[in-house]
VMD Tcl script that draws the C-alpha trace (Angstrom):
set ca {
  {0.00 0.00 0.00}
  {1.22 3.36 -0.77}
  {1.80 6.00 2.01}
  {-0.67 8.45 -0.15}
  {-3.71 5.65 0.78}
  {-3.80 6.23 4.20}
  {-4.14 9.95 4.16}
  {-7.32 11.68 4.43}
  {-6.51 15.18 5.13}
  {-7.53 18.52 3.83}
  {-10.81 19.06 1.88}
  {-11.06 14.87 1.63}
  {-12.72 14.02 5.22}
  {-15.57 16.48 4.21}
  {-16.20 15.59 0.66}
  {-16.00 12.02 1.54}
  {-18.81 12.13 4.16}
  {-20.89 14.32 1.76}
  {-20.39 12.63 -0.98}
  {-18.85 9.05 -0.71}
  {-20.64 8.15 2.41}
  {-24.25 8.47 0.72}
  {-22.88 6.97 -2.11}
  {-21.42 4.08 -0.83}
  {-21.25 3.44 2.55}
  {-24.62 3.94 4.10}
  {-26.47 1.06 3.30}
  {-23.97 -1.14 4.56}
  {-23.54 0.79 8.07}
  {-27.58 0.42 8.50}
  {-26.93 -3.18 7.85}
  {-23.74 -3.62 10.47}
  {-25.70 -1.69 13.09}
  {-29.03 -3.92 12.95}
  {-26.37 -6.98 12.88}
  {-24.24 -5.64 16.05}
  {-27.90 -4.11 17.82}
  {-29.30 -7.49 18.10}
  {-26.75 -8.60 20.74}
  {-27.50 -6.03 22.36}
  {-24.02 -5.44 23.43}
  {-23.24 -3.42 26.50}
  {-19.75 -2.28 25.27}
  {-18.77 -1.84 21.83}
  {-15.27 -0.61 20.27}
  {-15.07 0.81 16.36}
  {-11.75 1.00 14.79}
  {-11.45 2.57 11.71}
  {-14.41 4.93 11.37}
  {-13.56 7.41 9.26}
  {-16.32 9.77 8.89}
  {-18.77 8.19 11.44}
  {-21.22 6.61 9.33}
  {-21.82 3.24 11.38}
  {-21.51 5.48 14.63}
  {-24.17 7.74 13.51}
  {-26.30 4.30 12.55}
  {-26.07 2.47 15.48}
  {-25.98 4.72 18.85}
  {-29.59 5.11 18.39}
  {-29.60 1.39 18.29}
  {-27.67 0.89 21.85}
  {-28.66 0.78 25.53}
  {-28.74 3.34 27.25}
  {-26.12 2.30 29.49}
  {-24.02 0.96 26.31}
  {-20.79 2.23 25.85}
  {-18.98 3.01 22.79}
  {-15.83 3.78 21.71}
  {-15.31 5.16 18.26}
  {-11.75 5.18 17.02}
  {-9.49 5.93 14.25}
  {-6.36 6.17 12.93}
  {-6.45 9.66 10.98}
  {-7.10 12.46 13.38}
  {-8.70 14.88 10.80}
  {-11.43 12.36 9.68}
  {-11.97 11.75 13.76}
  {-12.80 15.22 14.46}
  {-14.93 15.72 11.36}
  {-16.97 12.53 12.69}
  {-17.44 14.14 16.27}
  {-19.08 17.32 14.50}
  {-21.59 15.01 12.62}
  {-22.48 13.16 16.03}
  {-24.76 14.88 18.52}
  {-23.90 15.14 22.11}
  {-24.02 11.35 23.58}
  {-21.99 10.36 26.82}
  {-22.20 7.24 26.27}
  {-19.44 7.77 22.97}
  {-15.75 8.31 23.44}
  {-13.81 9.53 20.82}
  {-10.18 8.42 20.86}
  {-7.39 8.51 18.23}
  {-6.25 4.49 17.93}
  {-4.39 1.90 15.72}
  {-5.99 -0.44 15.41}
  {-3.07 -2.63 15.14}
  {-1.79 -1.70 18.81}
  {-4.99 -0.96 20.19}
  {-4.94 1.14 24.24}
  {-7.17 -1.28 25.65}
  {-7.20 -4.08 28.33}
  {-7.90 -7.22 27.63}
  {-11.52 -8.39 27.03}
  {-12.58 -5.10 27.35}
  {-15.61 -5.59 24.72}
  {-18.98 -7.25 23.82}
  {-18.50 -6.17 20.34}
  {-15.21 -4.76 18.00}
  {-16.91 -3.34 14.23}
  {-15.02 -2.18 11.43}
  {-16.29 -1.12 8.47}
  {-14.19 -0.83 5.13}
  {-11.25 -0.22 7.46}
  {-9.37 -3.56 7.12}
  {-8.03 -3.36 3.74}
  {-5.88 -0.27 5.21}
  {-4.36 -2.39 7.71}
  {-0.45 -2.90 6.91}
  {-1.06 -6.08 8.78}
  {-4.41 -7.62 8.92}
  {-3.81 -11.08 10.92}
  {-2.19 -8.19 13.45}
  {-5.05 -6.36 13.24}
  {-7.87 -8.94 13.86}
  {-5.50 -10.67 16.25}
  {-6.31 -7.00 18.57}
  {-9.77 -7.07 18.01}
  {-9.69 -10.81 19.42}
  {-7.49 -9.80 22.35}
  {-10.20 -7.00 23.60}
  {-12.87 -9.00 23.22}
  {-14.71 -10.81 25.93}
  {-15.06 -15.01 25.78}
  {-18.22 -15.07 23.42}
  {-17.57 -11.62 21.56}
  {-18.11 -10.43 18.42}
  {-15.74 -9.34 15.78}
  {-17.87 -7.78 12.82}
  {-16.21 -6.13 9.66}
  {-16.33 -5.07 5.76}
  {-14.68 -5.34 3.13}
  {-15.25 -4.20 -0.62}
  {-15.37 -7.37 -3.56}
  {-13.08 -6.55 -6.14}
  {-13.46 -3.95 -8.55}
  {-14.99 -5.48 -11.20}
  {-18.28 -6.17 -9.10}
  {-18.33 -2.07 -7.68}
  {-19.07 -0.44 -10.98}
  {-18.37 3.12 -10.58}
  {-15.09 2.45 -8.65}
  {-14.33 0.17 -11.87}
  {-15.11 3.17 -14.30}
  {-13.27 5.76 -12.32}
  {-10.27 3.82 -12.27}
  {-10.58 3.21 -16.37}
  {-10.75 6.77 -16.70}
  {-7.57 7.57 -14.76}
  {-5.92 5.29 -17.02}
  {-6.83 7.95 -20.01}
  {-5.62 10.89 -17.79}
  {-2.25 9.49 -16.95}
  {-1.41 6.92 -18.94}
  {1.86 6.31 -18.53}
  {1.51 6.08 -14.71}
  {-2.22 5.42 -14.31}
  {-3.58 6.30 -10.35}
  {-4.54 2.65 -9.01}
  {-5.76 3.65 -5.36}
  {-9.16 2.39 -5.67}
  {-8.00 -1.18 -7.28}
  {-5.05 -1.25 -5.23}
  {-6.62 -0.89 -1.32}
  {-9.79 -0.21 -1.45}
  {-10.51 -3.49 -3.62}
  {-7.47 -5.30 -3.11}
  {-8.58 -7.52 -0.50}
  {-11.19 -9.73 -1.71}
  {-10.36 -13.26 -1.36}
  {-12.99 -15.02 0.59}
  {-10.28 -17.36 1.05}
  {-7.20 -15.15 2.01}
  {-9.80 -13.39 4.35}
  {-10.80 -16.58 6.17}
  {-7.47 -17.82 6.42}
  {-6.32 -14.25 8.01}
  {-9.17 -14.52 10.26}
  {-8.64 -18.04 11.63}
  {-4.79 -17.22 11.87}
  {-6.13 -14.54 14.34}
  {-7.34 -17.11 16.37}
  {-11.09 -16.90 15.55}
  {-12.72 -20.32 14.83}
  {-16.15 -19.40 14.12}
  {-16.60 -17.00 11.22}
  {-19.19 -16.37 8.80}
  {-19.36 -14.68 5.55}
  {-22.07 -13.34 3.73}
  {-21.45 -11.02 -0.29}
  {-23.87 -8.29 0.08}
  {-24.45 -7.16 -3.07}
  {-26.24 -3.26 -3.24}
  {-26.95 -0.19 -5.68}
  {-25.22 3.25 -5.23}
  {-26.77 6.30 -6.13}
  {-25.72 9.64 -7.31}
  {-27.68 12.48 -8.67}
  {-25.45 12.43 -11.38}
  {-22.27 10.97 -13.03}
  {-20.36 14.30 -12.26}
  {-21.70 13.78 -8.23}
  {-20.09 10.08 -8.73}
  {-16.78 11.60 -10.33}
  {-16.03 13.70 -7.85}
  {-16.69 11.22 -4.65}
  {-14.04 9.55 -6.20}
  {-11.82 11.53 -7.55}
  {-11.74 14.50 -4.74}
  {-13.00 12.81 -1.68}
  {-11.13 9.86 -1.43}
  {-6.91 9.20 -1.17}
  {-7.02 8.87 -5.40}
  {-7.21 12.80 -4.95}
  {-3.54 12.56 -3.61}
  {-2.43 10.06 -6.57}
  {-3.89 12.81 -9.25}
  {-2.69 15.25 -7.44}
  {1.05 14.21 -7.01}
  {0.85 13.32 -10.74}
  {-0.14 16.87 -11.63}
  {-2.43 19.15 -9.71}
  {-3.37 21.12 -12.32}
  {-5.38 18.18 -13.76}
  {-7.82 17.36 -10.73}
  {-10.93 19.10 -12.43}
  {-9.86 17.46 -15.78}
  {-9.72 14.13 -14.18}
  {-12.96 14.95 -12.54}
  {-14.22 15.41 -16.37}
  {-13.40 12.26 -17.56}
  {-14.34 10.12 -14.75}
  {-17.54 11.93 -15.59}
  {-17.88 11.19 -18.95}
  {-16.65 7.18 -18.37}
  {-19.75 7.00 -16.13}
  {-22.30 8.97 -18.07}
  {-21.45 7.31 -21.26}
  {-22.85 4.04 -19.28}
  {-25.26 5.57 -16.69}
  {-26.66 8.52 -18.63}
  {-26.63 12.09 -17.92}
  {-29.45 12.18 -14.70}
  {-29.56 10.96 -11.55}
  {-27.04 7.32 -12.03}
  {-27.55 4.07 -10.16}
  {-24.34 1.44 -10.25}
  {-23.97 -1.77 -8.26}
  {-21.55 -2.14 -5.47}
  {-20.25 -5.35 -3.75}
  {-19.06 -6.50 -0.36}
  {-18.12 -8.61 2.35}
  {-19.62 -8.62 5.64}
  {-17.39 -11.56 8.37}
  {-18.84 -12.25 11.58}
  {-16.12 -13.76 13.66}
  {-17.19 -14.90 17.53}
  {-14.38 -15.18 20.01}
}
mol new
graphics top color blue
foreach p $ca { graphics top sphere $p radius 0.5 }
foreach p [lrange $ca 0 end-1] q [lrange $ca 1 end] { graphics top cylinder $p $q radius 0.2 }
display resetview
């Protein structure tokens, strides 16, 4: 993974929330939150949450006496989440890897993580953590995206970068986002972890835009691609932003667009 993937910085943590997060990532939080909700879990840890859209989906869903701790790696994309989130003392916010998390042992009913674990430089590492915090009988719950192919805009996008620059063609979205896929690699990371008991379901949903340009520019300004166009040349964001545009239009039309996205959902009990 390239250093540029991890950061979300700048204008990205607001453009992604406005415009990825409908796009792509709420319909799969509403899903993880009635999943995690049923167990009614007293204590719940998130790693990875980026903007906050599973937080924002499942408080409601909690106790009253829950508590939840929402973490992330990137502190910019923490504090934008804590601005979308109304007042709730039952939510900490805390900067965490989630490869070394600062927590004691069995310390949870429940450890989500939603399209987080493909940016983890060591994944068996990283679910290894989420075991160790968990009580005896916890559950482990995370996302991942299918690969490209099967997430259609994400698919265009990246043919259209390869028009823009094609000598060095961005690959963000192929690389990370939709480079872990496997069902087997996943399982087999999972069980390494020390899990024993893990289920996997493909989800397979429609995102929604108002239009192709809307679609474009998720992609191509509010997500880590931004800083592969950009360290390419600058000067050609809006231009890349064009002809992402046109790639989807020419297959979705030129109102509101509809593509299908992929992914999938492990449930891993400790």
């Amino acid at each position: 993974m390239a250093d540029s993937d991890k950061v979300f910085a700048g204008s990205i943590p607001k453009l992604y929330d406005t415009l990825m997060v409908p796009l792509i990532f709420e319909a799969y939080a509403g899903d993880v939150a009635a999943r995690i909700a049923a167990s009614r879990p007293m204590s719940v840890l998130e790693t990875a949450a980026g903007s906050g859209v599973v937080t924002r989906a499942l408080a409601p869903r909690l106790g009253t006496e829950a508590r939840y701790v929402v973490t992330d790696l990137n502190q910019p994309m923490l504090d934008y989440a804590a601005t979308r989130q109304g007042a709730d003392s039952r939510i900490t916010w805390q900067q965490a890897d989630a490869l070394h998390l600062p927590f004691e042992d069995a310390s949870f009913d429940v450890v989500l993580c939603q399209f987080g674990a493909m940016f983890f430089p060591d994944r068996v590492a990283g679910y290894a953590e989420a075991r160790r915090v968990l009580r005896p009988g916890g559950l482990f719950v995370f996302s991942v995206w299918d690969r490209i192919e099967e997430n259609e805009f994400a698919d265009e996008v990246t043919s259209a970068m390869a028009t823009v620059f094609p000598q060095d063609p961005p690959r963000f979205l192929a690389r990370t986002p939709h480079g872990y896929h496997d069902v087997a690699v996943i399982r087999s990371e999972v069980n390494s972890a020390g899990f024993s008991h893990v289920e996997l379901e493909t989800i397979e949903k429609v995102s929604r835009a108002s239009s192709a340009r809307q679609a474009a520019t998720a992609y191509c300004q509010g997500t880590p691609l931004r800083n592969e166009i950009e360290a390419r040349d600058a000067s050609r964001l809006e231009f890349a932003t064009d002809r992402a545009t046109v790639v989807i239009a020419k297959r979705h039309g030129n109102g509101p667009v509809a593509g299908k996205i992929q992914a999938h959902v492990m449930a891993a009990v400790k």
